[in-house]
N, C-alpha and C positions, 0 to 999 in steps of 0.2 A: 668558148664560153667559160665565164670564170667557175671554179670549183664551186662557188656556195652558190651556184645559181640554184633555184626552186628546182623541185620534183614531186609528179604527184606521187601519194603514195596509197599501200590498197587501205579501204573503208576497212577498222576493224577500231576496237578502242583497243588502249593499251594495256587496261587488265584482263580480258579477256581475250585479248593475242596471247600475252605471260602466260595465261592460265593453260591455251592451246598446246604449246610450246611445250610449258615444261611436264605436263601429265605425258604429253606424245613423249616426250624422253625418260620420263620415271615410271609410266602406267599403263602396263597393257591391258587393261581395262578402259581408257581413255578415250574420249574421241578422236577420231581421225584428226593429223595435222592439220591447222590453217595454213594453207599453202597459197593462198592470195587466186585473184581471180585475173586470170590472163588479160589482157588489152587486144585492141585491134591491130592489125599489121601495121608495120610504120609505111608511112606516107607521108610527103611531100608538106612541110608545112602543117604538121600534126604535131602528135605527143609523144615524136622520139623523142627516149631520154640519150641526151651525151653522154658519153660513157664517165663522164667526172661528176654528172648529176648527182651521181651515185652519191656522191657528198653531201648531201642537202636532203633533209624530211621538209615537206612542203604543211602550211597549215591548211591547204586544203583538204588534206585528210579528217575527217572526221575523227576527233578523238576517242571516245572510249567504247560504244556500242555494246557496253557491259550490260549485264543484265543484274549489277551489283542494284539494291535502293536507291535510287537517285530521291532529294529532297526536291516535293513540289513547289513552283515558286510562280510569280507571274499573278498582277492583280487583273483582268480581264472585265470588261463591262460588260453587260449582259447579251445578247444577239437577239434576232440577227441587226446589220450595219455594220458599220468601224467599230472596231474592238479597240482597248488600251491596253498593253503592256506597261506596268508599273514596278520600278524596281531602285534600290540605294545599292550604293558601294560603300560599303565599312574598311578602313584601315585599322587592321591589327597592328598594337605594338609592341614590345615584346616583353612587355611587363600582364600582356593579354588586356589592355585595356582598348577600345573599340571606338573608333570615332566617324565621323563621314569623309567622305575621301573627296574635299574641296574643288580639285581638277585635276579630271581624271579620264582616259579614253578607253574604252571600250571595245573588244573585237566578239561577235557572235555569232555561233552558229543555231539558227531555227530553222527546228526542224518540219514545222507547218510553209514555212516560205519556200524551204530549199535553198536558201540562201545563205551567203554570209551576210553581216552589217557589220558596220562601226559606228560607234556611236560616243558624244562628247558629252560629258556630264561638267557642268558648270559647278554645281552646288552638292555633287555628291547622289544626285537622283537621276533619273531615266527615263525617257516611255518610248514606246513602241507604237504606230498607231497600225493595226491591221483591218483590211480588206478583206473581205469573205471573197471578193472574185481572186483576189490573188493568193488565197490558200490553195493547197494541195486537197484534192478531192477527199480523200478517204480523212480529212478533218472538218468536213462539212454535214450536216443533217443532209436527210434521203432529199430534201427542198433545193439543197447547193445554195443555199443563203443563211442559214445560220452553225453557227459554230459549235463545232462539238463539246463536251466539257473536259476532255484532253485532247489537248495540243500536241502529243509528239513531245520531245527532248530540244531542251537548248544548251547549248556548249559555249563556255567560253574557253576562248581560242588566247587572249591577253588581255594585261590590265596596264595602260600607263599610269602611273599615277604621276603628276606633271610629268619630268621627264625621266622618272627611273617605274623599272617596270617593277611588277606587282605577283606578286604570286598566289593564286585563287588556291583557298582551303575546303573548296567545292567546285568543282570545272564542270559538273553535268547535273542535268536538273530536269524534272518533269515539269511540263507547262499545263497549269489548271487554273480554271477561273477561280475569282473573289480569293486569292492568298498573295501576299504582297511578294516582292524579290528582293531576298537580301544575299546579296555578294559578296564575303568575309575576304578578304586578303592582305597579305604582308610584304612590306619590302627584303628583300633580301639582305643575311644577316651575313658579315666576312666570316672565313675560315680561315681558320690560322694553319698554315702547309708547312710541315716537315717533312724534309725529302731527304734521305740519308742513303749512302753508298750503302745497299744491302752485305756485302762480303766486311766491310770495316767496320758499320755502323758512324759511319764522318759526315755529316751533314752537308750537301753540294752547296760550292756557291756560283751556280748558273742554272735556273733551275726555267723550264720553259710551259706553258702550260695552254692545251687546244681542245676544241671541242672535238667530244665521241659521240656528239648525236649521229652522225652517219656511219659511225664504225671505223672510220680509214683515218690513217695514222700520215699525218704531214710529212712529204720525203722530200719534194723540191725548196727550191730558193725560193719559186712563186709561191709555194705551197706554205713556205714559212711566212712570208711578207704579209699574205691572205688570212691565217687563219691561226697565229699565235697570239693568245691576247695578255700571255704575262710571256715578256722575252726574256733571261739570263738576272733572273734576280734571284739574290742570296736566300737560301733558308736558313732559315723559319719565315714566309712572306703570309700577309695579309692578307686573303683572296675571296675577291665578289665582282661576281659577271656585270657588264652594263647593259644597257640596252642591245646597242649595235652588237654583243656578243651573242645576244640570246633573241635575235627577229626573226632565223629561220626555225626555230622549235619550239612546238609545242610547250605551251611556259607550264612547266612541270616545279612542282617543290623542290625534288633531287633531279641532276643532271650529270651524265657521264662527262670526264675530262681524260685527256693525254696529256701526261703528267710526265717530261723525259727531262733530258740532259745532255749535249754534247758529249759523247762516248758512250751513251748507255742506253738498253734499251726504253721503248716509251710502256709508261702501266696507266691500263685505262682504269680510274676509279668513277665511285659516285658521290657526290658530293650532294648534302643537305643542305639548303640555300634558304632556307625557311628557319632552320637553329643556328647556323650556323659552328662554330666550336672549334674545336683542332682535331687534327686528319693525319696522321704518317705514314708517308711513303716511298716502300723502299724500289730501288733501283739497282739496276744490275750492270755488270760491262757487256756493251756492245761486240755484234762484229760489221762487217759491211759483205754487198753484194754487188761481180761485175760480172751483167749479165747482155750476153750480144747473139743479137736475131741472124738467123740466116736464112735467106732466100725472101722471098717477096712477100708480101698481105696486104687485105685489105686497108681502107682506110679507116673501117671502123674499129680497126683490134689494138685491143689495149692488154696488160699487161697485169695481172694478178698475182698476189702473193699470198700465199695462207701458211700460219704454225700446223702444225702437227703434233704437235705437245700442249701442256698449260691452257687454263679455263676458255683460252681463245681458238681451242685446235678447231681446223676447217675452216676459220672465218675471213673472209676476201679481207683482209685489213688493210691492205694495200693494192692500188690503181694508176697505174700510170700507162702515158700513149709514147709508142715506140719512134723515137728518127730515126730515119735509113741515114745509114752510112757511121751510127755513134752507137756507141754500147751505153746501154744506162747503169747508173753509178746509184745502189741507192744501200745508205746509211743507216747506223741506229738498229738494226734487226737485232733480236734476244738470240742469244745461242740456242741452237737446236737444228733442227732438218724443218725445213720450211718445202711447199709446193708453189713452183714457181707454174704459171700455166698462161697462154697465150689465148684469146677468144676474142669471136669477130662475128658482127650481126647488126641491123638495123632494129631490128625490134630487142629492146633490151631483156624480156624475157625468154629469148629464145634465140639467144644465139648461142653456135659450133664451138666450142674448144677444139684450135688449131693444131697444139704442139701443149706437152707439158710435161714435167721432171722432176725431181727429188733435189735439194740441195744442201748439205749440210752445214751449218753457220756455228762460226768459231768466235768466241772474246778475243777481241782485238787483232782479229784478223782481218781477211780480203778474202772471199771465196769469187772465184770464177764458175761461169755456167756458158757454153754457147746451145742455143734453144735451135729446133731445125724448124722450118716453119713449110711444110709440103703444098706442092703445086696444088689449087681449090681446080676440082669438077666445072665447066661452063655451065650458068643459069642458062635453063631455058628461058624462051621470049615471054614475055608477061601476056595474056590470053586475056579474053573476057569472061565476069564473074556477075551473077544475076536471077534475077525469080521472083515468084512468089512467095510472100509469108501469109500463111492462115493464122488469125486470132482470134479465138472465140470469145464473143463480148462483154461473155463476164469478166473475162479479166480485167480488160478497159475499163471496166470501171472498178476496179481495185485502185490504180492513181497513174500514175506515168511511168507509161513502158517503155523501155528505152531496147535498142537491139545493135549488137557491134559484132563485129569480125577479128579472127586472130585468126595468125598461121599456126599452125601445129610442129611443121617440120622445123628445126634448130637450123639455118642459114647461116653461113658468113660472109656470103656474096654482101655487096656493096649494090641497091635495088630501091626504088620506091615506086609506091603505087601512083596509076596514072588515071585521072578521073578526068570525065567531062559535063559539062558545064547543064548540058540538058537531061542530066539522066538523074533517078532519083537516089544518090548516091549514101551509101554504108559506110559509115568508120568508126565510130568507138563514140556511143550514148548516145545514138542519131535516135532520136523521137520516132515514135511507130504512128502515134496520128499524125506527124509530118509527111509521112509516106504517102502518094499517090495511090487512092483505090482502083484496082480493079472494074473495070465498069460492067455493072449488075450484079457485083459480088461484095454485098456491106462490109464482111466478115476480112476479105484479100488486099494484098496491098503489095504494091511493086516496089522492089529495090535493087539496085546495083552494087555490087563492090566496086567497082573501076576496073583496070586491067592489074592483075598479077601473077606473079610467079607460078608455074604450075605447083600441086601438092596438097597436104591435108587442112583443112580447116577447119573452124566452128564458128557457128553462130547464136550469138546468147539471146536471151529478150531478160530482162533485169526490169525489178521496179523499182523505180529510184529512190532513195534513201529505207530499202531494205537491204536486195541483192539480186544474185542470178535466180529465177524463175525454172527457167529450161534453157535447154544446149543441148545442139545436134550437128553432129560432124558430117561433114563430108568429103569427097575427093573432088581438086577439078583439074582436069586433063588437059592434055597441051594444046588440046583444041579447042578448051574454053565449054563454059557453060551458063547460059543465060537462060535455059528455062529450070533453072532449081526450084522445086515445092519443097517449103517449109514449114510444116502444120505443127502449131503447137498445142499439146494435148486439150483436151478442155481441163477446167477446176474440178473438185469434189471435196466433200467436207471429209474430215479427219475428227472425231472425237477420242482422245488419249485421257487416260486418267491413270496417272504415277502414281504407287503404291506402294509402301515401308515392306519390303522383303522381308524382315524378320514380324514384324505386328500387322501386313496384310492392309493397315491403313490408308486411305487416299490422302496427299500430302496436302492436296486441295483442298481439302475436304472444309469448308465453312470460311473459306475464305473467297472475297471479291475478287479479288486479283493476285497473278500469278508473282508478282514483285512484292506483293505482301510476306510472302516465304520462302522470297530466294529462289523460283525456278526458271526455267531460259529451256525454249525450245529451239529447235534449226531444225534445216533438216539438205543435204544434199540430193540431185535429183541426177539423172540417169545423163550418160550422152557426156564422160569425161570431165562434168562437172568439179574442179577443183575445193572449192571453199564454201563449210557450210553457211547458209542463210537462215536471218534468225526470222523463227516462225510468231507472227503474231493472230493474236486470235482473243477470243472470252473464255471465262472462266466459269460455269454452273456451281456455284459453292456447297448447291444441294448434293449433287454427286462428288462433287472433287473431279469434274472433267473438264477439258481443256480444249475448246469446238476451234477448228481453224481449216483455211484451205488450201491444199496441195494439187498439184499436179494428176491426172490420170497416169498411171506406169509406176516403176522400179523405183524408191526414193530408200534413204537412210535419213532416219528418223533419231535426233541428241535429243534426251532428256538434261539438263543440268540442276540439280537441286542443291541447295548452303546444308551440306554434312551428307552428303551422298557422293557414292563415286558415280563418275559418267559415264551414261549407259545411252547406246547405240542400238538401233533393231532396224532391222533390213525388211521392208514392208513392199507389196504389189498394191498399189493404191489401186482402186476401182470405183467407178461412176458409184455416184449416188454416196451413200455413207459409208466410212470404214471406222470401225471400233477397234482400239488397242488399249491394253493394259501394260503399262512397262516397271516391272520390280526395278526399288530403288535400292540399293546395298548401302547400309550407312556405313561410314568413316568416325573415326574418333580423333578428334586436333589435340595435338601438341603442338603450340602458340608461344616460340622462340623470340627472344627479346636481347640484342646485343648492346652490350652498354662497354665506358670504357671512363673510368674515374666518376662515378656516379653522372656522366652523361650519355648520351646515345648515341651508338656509332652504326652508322650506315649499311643497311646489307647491300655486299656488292652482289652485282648484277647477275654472275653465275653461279653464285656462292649455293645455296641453295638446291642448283641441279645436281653439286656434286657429295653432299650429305648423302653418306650410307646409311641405310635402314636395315636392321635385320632382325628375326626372331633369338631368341638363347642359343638354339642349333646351328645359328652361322646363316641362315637361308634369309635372301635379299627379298624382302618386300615390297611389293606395288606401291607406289605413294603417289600423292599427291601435293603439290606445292601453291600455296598463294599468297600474294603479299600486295601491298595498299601503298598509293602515293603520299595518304596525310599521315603513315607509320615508316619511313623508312626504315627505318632500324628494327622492323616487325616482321618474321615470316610466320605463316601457318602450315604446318604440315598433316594431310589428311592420311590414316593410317588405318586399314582392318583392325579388328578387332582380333589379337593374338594374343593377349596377355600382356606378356615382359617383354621391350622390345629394346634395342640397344641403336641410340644416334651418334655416327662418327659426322663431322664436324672437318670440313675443310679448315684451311688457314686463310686467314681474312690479309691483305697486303697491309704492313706495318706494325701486325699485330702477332704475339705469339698462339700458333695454335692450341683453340679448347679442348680441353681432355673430353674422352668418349663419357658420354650418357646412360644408364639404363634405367627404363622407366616402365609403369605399373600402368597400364592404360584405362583409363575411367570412362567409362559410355556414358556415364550420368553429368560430367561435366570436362571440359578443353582441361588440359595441363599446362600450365603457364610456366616457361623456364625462361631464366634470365641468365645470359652466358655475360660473365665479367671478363671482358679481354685487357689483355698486358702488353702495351707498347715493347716494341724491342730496344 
């Protein structure tokens, strides 16, 4: 399968993945990691990903699932009947004046359909015609024939404008009736690239340039022919993505590049595609790596590389599949000790690390590695998997429950599941009313997994276009198990109302809605549960409480509010009603601004996790980090309230590093710094 083929990837948006990410790395105060929500076992003719997938974000991902204001848009006709979606496309230019975007295509995600669309606009306009039978339940009146007056979220996924694509200055949007849709975007603007020998300061003249939307850095021939879209040209080069560069990613404003040069290592930057400007980037001397398998593996292991140093330490940046009988040769590595490691599995979240090693890489050398690759354990025989699921009906009518299978156990075996044709078979968002009931039992419903591998699993139930619901593991034995009960708890209400730790406040308090003030519920539920799920519900503005429904059992409960830190509480959910009060600890920003000859330069992408924070004493402070697609060159950093606190300041690539900070922290309003960086 060619490297950029599609892959899904997990529902989260991209601000609030960053936001996950980088508190779990600077805040222990934070919520738990987004760790993504596991898949079903691979099988036959599913959604194994090839291990080269790995190259590719799919736009089936849903983009951002922030809980940032989204602007309401969408002109709607009154219900119930067909409804109209009404909506322009505007082309920005770069003098900012605004026109209609004459022809122009359209890619969206709605989120009352479930669906994506495309759609062609002749003259710069749009409409959508919607069906109440083909909305998702939980956006219908209690009747299920007329339309609620929010719609859910729509996404847009791309803009062609005839044939160069388009960059949205708004990708996510509340859908509500009577407000028309307007869609602002721009063609992308060239960057002027300087790419200069770091150690001499001599500007390359071959200079190569790949997409780092997947992380992984080009090593083969195939790899180069596929996925280099500027080959060996002199710096200073002119540089703007085309279409065909930018159809598997998410059309974002900035976008990461691998930016190298025969003999040197590759540097991933980010580039602003919406300002466009000049960018320099320095480069280093290469070493190379020859690295030879011993003894046998399967056919699904493939071959990883990760630094151990520099903003990219740990990261698989490199994928490749081993030939028996050749050593692989692979080029371009940055000097340093790299983790070479061997891993093998059908299901991509869960496969075995085989073999793995330490290596150190030298400027303009050749390091050797031979890797031993140990005889695998025999799988046992694949078994039968099956049961009952109990679901109590209130859920059901919450919207569509969807219920899938994953293994638990890390596999390297080479295995797929084997299903038959008359049994009411489980794999990954199988519809729960699809499922055969029980006879005399409303509530029951029969399902199979198929035959597999003996070991641990779980079974999700997930409503689709929130997340996982509940998850319950279990074992199944080499003798197989077909009568599995699976009851999923009933619902209960949850009334929470977040309150200002220091003034006792409800944050709610007089407000309709909880996006009014920036706050985002989740909440994780019991049974190994990975990734939290964002909680939706209403808002009583009288009290400042926040009424929604959870699971009966064990859950962890995120508050997120705009100037608070993220606060977590470990609750026993119980029938009927539960009352919680959660203090909010507010934060104070200092709102960083990188610029470079009175223009804006780009925050790169880890730049930010590695800013030290500290009090006068030298003592490292909890922080918080956020930053915005239509500011790239903007981070936020949210900070306790300590006084005097002092910001060390990584080195940005191409730029000389910013001297240390120290700053007078103000509750009463953000500190705006503006860091002037100096080309090298």
């Amino acid at each position: 399968m060619p490297r950029n083929a599609t892959r899904l990837a997990a529902l989260a948006t991209a601000l609030l993945l960053a936001w996950f990410l980088v508190v779990e790395h600077r805040s222990a105060l934070s919520a738990p990691p987004m760790e993504g929500l596991t898949s079903a076992p691979a099988e036959a003719g599913s959604d194994l990903q090839p291990l080269l997938e790995a190259r590719a974000t799919a736009r089936q991902a849903q983009p951002t699932g922030s809980d940032e204001p989204r602007i309401a848009i969408a002109a709607l006709e009154p219900a119930p009947g067909p409804a109209t979606l009404r909506g322009r496309v505007l082309l920005e230019d770069e003098r900012g004046i605004l026109r209609g975007a004459s022809e122009c295509t359209i890619e969206l995600w709605m989120d009352c359909l479930d669906e994506g669309l495309e759609i062609y606009c002749s003259d710069g306009t749009w409409t959508v015609e919607l069906d109440p039978e083909a909305l998702q339940p939980k956006f219908l009146d209690e009747d299920g024939t007329s339309l609620n007056a929010d719609l859910g979220t729509l996404e847009v996924w791309s803009i062609l404008v005839g044939d160069q694509p388009a960059l949205a200055t708004q990708s996510s949007f509340n859908v509500h009736r009577g407000q028309e849709t307007i869609i602002t975007c721009r063609l992308p603007q060239p960057t002027l690239l300087r790419v200069i020998d770091g150690a001499t300061g001599v500007e390359l003249n071959a200079v190569d340039v790949a997409s780092a939307y997947s992380d992984l850095i080009p090593v083969t021939q195939e790899d180069m022919h596929d996925e280099l879209v500027v080959r060996s040209e002199p710096s200073p080069l002119s540089f703007s993505p085309n279409f065909e560069d930018m159809a598997e990613m998410l059309l974002e404003n900035s976008l990461p590049w691998w930016i190298g040069s025969q003999g040197y290592g590759w540097e991933r930057v980010i580039i602003d595609h919406r300002r466009g400007g000049e960018r320099s980037v320095e480069l280093f001397a290469a070493g190379s790596l020859e690295l030879t398998l011993l003894g046998d593996w399967p056919q699904t292991t493939s071959i990883e590389l990760s630094p151990l140093f520099g903003p990219l330490e740990y990261e698989d940046i490199i994928k490749l599949i081993p030939a028996s009988g050749r050593p692989l040769s692979v080029p371009r590595l940055a000097p340093g000790t790299w983790r070479v490691s061997a891993s093998s599995g059908v299901h991509w979240r869960h496969r075995a690390t085989l073999a793995s090693a330490e290596v150190l890489i030298t400027a303009g050398a050749t390091s050797e590695l031979e890797l031993e690759i140990p005889a695998l354990a025999p799988l046992g025989d694949p078994v039968p998997m099956g049961g009952i699921l109990e679901v109590p009906p209130t859920w059901m009518e919450t919207g569509t429950l969807t219920m899938s299978l994953e293994i638990l156990d890390d596999l390297p075996h080479d295995y797929e599941v084997i299903y038959h044709s008359d049994q009411a078979s489980v794999s990954k968002n199988t519809e729960v009313r699809d499922l055969p009931r029980v006879d005399g039992e409303a509530n029951q419903y029969q399902w199979h997994g198929g035959l597999r591998p003996p070991g641990r699993y779980a079974a999700q139930i997930a409503l689709r276009g929130a997340g996982c619901l509940w998850r319950q593991e279990f074992e199944l034995g080499y003798q197989g198990d077909e009568r599995l009960l699976l009851v999923m708890p009933a619902p209960a209400r949850i009334r929470v109302v977040p309150v200002d730790a220091e003034t006792t406040r409800p944050i709610l308090g007089g407000h309709a809605s909880q996006r009014e003030v920036g706050v985002g519920f989740s909440f994780r539920g019991s049974g190994g549960q990975m990734m939290f799920t964002p909680l939706h519900g209403e808002v009583d503005a009288t009290s400042g409480t926040f009424v929604s429904t959870l699971p009966v059992g064990p859950v962890r409960l995120s508050v997120d509010a705009d100037g608070y830190m993220w606060e977590t509480v470990h609750l026993e959910i119980q029938p009927g009603d539960n009352d919680v009060t959660v203090l909010m600890h507010p934060l104070l920003e200092v709102q960083v601004s990188l610029t470079c000859d009175g223009g804006p330069v780009t925050v790169p992408d880890n730049w930010f996790w590695n800013t030290e924070a500290t009090d006068l004493t030298g003592e490292e402070l909890d922080m918080g980090c956020e930053n915005s697609p239509d500011r790239p060159e903007w981070v936020r950093f949210l900070l306790p309230n300590v006084g005097t606190c002092r910001l060390v300041f990584p080195e940005v690539n191409g730029y000389e590093r910013p001297s240390p900070v120290e700053l007078r922290l103000d509750p009463l309003q953000p500190i705006e710094l503006i860091l002037n960086l100096r080309r090298k």
